[in-house]
N, C-alpha and C positions, 0 to 999 in steps of 0.2 A: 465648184462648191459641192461638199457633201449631202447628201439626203436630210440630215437632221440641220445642219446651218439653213436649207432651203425651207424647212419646215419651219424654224423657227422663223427665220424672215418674214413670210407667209401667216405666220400668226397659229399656226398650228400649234405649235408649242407658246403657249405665255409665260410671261415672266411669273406670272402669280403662278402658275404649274407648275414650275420648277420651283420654285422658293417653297409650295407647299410640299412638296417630294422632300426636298433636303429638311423644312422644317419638322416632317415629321420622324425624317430618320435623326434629327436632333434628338427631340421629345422622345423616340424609343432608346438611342442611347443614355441619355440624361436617368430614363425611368430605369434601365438596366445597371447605371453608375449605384441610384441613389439604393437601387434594391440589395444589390452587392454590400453598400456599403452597412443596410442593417444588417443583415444574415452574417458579416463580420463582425459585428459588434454582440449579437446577440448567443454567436459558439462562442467569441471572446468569455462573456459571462457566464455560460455552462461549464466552459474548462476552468473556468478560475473557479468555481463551485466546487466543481469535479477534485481538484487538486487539493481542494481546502478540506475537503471530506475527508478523503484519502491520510494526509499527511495527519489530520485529527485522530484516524483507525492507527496510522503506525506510532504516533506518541503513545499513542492507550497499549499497541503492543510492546513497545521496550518500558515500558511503567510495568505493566505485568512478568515480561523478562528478569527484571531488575528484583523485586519482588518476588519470582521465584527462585532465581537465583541464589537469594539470603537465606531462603527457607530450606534450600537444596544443604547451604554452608551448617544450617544449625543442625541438619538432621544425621550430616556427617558428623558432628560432635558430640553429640547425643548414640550415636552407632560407639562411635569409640572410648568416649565414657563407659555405657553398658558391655562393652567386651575388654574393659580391666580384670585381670586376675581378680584383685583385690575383693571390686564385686562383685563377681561372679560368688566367690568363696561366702561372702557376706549373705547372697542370696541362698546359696545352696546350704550353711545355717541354719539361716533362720526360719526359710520355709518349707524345706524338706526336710529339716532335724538332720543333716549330714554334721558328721565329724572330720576332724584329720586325723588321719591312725598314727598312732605312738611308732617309733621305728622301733619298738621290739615286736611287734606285730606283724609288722612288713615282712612279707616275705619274696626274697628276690627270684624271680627264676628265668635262667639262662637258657638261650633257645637252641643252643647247636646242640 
């Protein structure tokens, strides 16, 4: 017979000794289960926060993309409006008093 059977025999070890050992590695694993199990549940609801936040910042940035976007389109059409001949001539008219010269006025000159 081993050393620990002889002890136990012998009353050195009790049953209640042993049962309090193993019950309280119960009671540490149990309290390590149930700890685990908030600290999961509670990053659970930071990242679900975290995500809600975030994806709320990226709708407001393509809302604003979108939005500049059109403003990008009107200003191209507004560029190209103001650089028609047409108005240009209409402008240089009316506000700096320009004419178009008569082509007997013109005179042409050759550069070679």
């Amino acid at each position: 017979m081993n050393a620990a059977a002889r002890l136990y025999h012998q009353g050195g070890l009790s049953r209640s000794w042993v049962f309090s050992i193993l019950w309280a590695r119960l009671e540490f694993s149990l309290f390590a289960l149930i700890f685990s199990v908030l600290m999961s549940a509670l990053s659970l609801i930071y990242v679900t926060n975290s995500v809600r936040g975030l994806n709320a910042g990226m709708q407001q940035s393509l809302i604003e993309h979108d939005q500049l976007h059109i403003q990008q389109g009107q200003l191209l059409l507004e560029k190209s409006t103001l650089m028609m001949q047409a108005h240009i001539q209409k402008v240089a008219e009316k506000n700096l008093e320009m004419v178009v010269p008569d082509t007997k006025t013109v005179i042409m000159v050759d550069g070679q």
